[in-house]
N, C-alpha and C positions, 0 to 999 in steps of 0.2 A: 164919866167917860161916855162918850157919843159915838155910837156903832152905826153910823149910818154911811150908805156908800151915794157915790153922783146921785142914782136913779131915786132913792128916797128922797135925797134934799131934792131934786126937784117937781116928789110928788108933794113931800110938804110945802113948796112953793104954791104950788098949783091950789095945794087945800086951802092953805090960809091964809095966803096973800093976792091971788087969781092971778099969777106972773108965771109966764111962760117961757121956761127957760129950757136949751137942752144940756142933757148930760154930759155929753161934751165942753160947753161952756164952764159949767157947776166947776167940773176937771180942770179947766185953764186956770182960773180963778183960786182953786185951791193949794194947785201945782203953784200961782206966784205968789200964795201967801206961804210958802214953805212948809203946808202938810202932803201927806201923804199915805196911803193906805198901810195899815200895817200889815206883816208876814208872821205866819207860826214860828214862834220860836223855838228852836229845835235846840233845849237845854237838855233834857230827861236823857238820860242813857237807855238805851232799847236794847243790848244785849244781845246775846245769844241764843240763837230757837237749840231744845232739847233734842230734836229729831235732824239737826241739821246733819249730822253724819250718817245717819239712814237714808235721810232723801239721796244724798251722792251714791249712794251703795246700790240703793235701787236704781241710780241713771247707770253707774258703770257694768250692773249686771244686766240691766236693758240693748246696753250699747253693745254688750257681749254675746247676748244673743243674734241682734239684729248683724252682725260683724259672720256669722257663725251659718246666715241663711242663704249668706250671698249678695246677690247685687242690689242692696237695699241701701237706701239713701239716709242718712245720720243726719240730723239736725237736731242743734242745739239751741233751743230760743229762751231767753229767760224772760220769765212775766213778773206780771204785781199784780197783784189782785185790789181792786177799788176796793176799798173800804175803811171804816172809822178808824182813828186812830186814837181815840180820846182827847186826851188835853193835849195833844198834836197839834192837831187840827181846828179850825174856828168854821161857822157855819153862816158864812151868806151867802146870802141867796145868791142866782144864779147870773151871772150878768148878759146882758141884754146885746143884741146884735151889735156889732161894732161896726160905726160907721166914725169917717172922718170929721172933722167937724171944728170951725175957724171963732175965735171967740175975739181974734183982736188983742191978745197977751203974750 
């Protein structure tokens, strides 16, 4: 299995063959030979957090206060917090600025 994205093949170009190619190109090329980057597979069942009826307890006893002071503004924002996910998740590197890019494919 070969885990390399555009930007590697075409630093491995660049090492071992002195061919300059860009990443975009690498992408046309790969795109018409019918591969494609893969995605985390989201098989595993992730369950139920133990504290999840706490946290609501804690917002609606929040929100009963704030309801209780007056004219104070409620908002409800729900977040995610970045971070690992284990075998979720896969680790490449970061990709590089995107620009457009004509390869003729």
């Amino acid at each position: 299995m070969v885990l390399l994205g555009p930007y590697e093949i075409r630093e491995q170009l660049e090492a071992q063959h002195q061919l300059k190619v860009s990443h975009g190109c690498i992408k046309c090329i790969l795109k018409a030979q019918g591969w494609s980057m893969r995605k985390p597979a989201k098989v595993l069942p992730i369950g139920e957090s133990p504290s999840r009826r706490e946290q609501f307890r804690i917002i609606i006893y929040l929100i009963g206060l704030f309801e209780q002071m007056g004219d104070n503004p409620i908002l409800s924002i729900d977040t995610k917090k970045k971070e690992p996910l284990g075998t979720l998740t896969r680790n490449y590197p970061p990709a590089g600025p995107k620009r457009r890019t004509s390869c003729g494919l």
